[in-house]
C-alpha positions in Angstrom: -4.1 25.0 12.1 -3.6 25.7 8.2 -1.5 23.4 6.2 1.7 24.6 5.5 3.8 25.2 2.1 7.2 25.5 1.5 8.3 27.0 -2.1 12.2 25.8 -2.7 12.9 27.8 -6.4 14.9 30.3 -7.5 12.8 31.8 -10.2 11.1 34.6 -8.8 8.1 34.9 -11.3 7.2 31.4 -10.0 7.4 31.7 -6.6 5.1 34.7 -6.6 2.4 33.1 -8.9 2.3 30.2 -6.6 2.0 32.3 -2.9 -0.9 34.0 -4.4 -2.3 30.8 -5.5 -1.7 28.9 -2.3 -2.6 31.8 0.6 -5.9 32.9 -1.7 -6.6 29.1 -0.7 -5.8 29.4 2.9 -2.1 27.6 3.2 0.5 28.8 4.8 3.5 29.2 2.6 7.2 30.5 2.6 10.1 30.1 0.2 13.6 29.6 -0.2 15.5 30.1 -3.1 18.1 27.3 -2.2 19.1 24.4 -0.6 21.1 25.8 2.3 17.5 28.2 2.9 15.3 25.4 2.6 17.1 23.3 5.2 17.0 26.4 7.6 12.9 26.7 7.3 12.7 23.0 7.6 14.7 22.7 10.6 12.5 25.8 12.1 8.9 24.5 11.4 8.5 21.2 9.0 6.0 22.0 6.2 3.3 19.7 5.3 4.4 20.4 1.5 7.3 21.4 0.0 7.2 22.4 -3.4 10.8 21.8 -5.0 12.7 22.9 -7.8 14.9 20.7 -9.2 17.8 23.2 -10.3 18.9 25.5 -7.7 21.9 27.4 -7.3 23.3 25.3 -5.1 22.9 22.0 -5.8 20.3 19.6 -7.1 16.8 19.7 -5.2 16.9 15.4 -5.4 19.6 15.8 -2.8 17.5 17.9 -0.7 14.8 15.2 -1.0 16.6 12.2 -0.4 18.5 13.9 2.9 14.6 14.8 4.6 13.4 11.5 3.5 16.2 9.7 4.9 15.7 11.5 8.3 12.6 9.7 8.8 8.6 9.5 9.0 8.4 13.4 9.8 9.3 14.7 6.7 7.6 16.6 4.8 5.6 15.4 1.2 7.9 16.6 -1.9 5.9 17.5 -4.8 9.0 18.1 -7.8 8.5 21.1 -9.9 11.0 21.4 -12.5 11.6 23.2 -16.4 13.2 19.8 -16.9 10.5 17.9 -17.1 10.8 13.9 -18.7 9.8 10.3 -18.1 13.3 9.6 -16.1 13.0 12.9 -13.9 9.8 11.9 -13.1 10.3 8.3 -12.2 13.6 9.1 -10.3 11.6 11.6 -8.1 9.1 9.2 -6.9 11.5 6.5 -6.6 13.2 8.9 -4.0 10.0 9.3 -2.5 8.1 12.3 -4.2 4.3 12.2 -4.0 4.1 14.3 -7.4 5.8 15.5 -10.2 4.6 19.0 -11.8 6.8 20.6 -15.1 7.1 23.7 -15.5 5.0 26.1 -16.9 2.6 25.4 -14.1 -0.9 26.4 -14.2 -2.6 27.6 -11.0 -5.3 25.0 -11.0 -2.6 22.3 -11.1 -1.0 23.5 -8.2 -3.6 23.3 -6.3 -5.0 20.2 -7.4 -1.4 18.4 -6.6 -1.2 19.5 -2.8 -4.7 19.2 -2.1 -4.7 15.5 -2.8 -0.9 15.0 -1.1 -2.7 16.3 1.9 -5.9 13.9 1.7 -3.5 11.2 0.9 -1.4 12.7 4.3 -4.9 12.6 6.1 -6.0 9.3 4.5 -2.8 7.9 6.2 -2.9 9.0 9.2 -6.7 8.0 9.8 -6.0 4.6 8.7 -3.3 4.3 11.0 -5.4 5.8 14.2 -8.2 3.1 13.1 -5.8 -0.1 13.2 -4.5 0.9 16.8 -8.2 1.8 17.7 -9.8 -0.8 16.8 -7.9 -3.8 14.7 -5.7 -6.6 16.1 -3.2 -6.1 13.4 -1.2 -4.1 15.3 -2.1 -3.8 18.8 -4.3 -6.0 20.6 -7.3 -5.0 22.3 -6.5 -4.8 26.3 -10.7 -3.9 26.9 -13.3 -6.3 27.2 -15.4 -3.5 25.0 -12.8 -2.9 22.8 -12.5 -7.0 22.1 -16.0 -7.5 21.6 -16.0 -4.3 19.5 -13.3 -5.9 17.2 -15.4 -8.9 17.1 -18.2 -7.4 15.3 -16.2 -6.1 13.2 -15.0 -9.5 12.0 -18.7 -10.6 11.7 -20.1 -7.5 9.6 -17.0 -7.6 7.2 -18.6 -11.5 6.3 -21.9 -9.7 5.1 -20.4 -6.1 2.6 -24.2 -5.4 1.6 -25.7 -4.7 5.4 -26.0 -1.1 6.0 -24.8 0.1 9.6 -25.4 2.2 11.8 -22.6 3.8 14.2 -23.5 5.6 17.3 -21.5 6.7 19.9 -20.4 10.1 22.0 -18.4 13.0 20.0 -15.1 12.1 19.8 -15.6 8.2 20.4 -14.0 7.0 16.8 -16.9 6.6 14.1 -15.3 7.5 11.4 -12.3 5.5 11.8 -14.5 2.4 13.0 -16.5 2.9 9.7 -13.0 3.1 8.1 -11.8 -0.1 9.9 -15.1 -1.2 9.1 -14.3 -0.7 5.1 -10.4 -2.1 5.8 -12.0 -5.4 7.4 -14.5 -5.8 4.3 -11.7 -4.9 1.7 -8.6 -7.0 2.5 -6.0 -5.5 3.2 -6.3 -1.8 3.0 -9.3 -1.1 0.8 -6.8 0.3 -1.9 -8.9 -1.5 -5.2 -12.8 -0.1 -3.3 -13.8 3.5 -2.6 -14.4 4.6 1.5 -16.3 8.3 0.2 -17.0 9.6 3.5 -20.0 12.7 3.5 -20.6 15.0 6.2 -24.4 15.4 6.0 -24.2 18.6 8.5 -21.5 20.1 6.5 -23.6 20.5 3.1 -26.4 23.3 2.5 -29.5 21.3 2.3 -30.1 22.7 -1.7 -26.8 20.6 -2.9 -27.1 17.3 -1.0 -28.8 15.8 -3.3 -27.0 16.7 -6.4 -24.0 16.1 -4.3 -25.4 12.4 -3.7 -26.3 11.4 -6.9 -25.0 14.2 -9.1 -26.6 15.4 -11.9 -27.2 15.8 -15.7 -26.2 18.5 -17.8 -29.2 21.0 -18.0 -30.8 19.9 -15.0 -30.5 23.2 -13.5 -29.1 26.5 -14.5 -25.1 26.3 -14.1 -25.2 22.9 -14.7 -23.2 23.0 -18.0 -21.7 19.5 -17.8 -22.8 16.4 -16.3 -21.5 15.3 -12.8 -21.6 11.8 -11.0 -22.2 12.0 -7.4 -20.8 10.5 -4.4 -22.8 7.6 -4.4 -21.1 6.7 -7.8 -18.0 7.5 -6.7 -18.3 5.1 -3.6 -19.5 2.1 -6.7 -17.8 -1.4 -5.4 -16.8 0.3 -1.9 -18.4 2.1 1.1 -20.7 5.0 1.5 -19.9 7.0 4.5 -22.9 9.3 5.7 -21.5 11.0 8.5 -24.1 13.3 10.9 -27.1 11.2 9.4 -29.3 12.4 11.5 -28.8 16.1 10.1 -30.3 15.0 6.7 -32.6 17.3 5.1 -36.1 16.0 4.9 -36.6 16.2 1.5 -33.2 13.9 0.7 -34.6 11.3 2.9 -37.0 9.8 0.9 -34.9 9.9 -1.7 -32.0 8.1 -0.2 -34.6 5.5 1.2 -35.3 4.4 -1.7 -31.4 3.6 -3.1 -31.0 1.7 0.0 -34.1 -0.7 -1.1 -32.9 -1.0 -4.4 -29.3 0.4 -5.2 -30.3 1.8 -7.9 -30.8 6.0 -8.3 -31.5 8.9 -11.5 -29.6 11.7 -11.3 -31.0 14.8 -11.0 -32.4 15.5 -14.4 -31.7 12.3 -15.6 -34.0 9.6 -17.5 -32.1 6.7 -16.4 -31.3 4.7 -13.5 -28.1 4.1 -12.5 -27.2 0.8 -10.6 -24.3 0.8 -7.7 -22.8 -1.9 -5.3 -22.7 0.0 -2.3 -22.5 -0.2 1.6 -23.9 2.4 3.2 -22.5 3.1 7.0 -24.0 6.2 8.7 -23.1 7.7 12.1 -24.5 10.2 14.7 -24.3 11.0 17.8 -27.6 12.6 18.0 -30.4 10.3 19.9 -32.3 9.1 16.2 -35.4 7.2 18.1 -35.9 10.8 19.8 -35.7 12.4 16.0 -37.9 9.5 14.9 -40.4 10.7 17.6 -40.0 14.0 16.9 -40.9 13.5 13.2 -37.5 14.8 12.4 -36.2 12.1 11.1 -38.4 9.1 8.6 -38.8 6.0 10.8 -38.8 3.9 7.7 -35.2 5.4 6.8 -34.3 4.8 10.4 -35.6 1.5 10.2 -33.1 0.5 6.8 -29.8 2.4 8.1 -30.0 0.8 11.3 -30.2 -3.4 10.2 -27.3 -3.3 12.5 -26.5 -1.0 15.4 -22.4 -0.6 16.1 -22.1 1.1 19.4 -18.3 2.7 19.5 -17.6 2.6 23.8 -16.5 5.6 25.0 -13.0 6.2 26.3 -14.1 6.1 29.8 -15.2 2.4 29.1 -11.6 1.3 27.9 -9.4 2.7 29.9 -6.9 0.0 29.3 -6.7 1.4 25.5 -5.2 4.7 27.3 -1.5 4.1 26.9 -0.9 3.4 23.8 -3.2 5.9 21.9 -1.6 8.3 24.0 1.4 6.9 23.1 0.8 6.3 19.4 -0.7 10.7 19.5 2.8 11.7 20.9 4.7 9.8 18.0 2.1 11.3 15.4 2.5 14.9 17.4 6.2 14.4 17.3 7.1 13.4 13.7 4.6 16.6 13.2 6.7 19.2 15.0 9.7 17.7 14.7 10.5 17.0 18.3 12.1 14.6 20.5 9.5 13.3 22.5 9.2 10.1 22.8 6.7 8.9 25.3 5.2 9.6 28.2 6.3 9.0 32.1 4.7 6.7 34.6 3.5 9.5 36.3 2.0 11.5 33.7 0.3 8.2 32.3 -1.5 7.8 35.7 -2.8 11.4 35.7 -4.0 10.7 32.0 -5.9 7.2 33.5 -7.4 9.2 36.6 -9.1 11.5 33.6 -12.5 10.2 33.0 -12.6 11.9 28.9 -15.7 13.6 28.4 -14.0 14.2 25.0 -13.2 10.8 24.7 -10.7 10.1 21.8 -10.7 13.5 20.4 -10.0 15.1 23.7 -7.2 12.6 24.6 -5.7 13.4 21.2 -5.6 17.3 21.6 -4.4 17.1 25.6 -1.2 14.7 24.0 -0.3 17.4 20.9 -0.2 20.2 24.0 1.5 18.3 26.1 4.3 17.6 23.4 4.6 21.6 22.6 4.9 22.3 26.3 7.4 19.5 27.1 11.0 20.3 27.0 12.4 16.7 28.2 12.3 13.7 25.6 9.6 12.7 27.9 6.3 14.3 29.1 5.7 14.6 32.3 2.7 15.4 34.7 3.2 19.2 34.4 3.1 18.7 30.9 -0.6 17.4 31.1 -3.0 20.3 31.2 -6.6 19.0 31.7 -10.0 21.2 31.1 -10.6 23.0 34.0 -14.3 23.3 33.1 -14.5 19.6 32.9 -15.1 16.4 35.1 -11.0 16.3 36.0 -11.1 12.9 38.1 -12.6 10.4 39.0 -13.3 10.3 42.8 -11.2 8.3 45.4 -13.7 7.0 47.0 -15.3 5.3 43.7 -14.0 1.7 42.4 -14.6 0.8 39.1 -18.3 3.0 39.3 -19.1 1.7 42.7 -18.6 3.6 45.6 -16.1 1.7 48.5 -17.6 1.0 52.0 -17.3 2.8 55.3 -13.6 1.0 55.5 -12.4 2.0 52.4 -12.2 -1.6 51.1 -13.6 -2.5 47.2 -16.4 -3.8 47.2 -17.3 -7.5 46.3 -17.3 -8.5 42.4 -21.1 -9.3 42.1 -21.8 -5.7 43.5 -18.9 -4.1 40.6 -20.2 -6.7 37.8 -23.8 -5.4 38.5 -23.2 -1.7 38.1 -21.2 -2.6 34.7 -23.8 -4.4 33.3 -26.3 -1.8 34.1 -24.7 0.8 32.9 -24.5 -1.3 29.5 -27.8 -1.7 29.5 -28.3 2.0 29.8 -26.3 3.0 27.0 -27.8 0.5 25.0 -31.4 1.5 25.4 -32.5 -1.4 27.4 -31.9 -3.8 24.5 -30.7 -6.8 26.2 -29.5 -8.8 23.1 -27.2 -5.7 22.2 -26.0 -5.8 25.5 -25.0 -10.0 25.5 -23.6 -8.8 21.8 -21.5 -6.1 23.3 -20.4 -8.3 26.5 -19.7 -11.0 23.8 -22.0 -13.6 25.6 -24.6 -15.7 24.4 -28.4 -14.0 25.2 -29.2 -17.1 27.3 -26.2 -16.7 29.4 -27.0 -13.1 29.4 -30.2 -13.4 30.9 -29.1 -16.2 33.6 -26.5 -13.2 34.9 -29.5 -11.1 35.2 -31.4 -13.0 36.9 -28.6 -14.3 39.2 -27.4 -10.4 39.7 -30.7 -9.1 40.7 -31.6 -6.9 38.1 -34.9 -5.9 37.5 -36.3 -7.0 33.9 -37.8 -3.7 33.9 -34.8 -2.0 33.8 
């Protein structure tokens, strides 16, 4: 879905200049040329921006401001744009909950620059929030035994800002907002005064990641006409985020291997080395010993990201978290499209915990925001919950907690349904028994008694 622009000004030069601007950038956009308009396209689709004048002909655009604002967390970010530009405008618009102030005459460039960082501080937000209900006990308390021991580790790594990490997991599972929490946890209490720079190491051509890591002198190539600092710089005192690791061009690898030994990098063209206090976190969900194998991917490299392994369960293995994601999704989905849904029913909560997720997180996410379109009642309902045909719908009846029941129907005994869990820990964590105690948050020894007292083969 593209963001969204509203234009509230009554000069007609402007609101041209700044639709071509916006749509040539991909937004969204529509205007009004006063307050009584403005209200109407609010009230029919809120905007993730609105840009707003503050002289219209019918009234002063701070009213307009402090009327959305005061309706709640689902309105839109105000960015002020105004002739009138002084100190007191400006501090009065922010102080009635502006995001930005721009005087007029505005340059194109500016524009842009404004709402593209109110949306990545919109974004910002709403990832931090996700990552406290996912996987901090500041706001909601873990209900899952995986979840628990997840938050755990979190605790210990925090005590140690230099190690770098390793985050695997299934698509959709919640790396980047456990590497987020990850960065929270380190950096009391938000992270504001440290940098989280997250990189997508799929999403860059292979011929800029470098200069996109550790930027660049002027002259080093062709158009480079200034000098740049790269993202490793940027993240100086904070976290490094290398998301889709395992998609990093060879040629970068070495390179990166050797910041991690020493923190210290040139930039390209540079004479100079540059020294950073950084923690890198990577993620995948890509099998990297396969890679490694492969000679896709430099064991050595492997070897210095992974120090410490952070598995991120699946959804299917914390089925108790259910509720209130789905629950916190429907507010976020709400506030968003300015409904009145509140929640969800009993019943359409059990049809969401019969779902086993193949999606995991992202999936439960994108089944809420259509439920919430579709419902017409405050709450939604189990007609309201469409699940992916093509997909693994439920979980059979005659299966108990992954074990299958006996000829009477009854559960089985605990030893049998304690068995099959731990063996399927062990599965998804390669056989590595001491990341399996870690993840079951007992002690190695105790581990291995269990084993051993369970029946399950040291081979397996």
């Amino acid at each position: 879905m593209k963001p969204s622009v509203l234009i509230v000004d009554d000069e007609q030069v402007f609101r041209v200049l700044a639709e071509s601007a916006l749509a040539a950038e991909g937004f969204e956009v529509r205007s009004a040329i006063n307050i009584a308009r403005a209200k109407k396209e609010i009230d029919r689709a809120v905007p993730d921006v609105v840009l707003l004048d503050r002289r219209l002909p019918d009234g002063d655009g701070m009213a307009l401001l402090r009327e959305i604002r005061a309706e709640g967390q689902s309105a839109p970010l105000f960015i002020l744009v105004t002739a009138y530009a002084d100190i007191a405008n400006a501090v009065e618009a922010l102080r009635a909950g502006a995001v930005d102030y721009l005087a007029k005459p505005v340059q194109p460039t500016d524009l842009l620059l404004k709402v593209k960082k109110a949306l990545e501080v919109r974004g910002l937000r709403d990832r931090l929030e996700l990552s406290q209900r996912l996987v901090t006990p500041q706001n909601v308390e873990p209900k899952s035994q995986a979840m628990r021991a997840f938050t755990r580790t979190l605790e210990q790594l925090a005590r140690s800002p230099f190690t770098p990490v390793l985050i695997v997991g299934p698509s959709g599972a919640g790396k980047q907002y456990a590497a987020e929490a990850l960065h929270r946890y380190t950096y009391p209490p938000t992270g504001a005064d440290s940098s989280f720079v997250d990189v997508n190491c799929a999403a860059i051509p292979a011929d800029l990641i470098e200069g996109t890591l550790f930027g660049w002198e002027r002259g080093a190539f062709t158009d480079a006409r200034s000098s740049r600092r790269g993202l490793i710089e940027l993240a100086d005192k904070g976290t490094l985020f290398l998301d889709e690791i395992a998609e990093l061009p060879d040629h970068s690898q070495a390179k990166l291997l050797k910041f991690l030994d020493a923190q210290r990098f040139r930039r390209l063209g540079g004479e100079r080395e540059l020294e950073v206090s950084v923690r890198v976190i990577a993620a995948t969900n890509r099998d990297v010993d396969a890679f490694v194998k492969a000679g896709k991917f430099r064991e050595d490299l492997y070897h210095r990201l992974s120090v410490f392994v952070l598995r991120v369960p699946p959804l299917a293995e914390r089925h108790e978290e259910i509720p209130d994601l789905a629950q916190l999704f429907v507010e976020q989905c709400a506030r968003r499209m300015k409904k009145r849904t509140v929640g969800l029913s009993a019943d359409a909560l059990a049809k969401l915990s019969r779902y086993d997720f193949p999606g995991n997180v992202r999936e439960l996410k994108n089944i809420i925001e259509r439920a919430v379109i579709l419902s017409a009642e405050a709450r939604i309902e189990p007609e309201d919950i469409v699940l992916p045909p093509a997909a693994r719908t439920e979980i059979p009846s005659n299966v108990f907690f992954g074990v299958s029941l006996n000829a009477e129907g009854s559960p089985p005994p605990v030893d049998e349904v304690e068995r099959a869990y731990v063996q399927r820990v062990l599965e998804h964590m390669n056989g590595r028994r001491g990341a399996a105690a870690e993840v079951l948050g007992i002690s190695y020894p105790t581990f291995l008694r269990r084993l051993r007292e369970l029946g399950i083969d040291r081979d397996n």
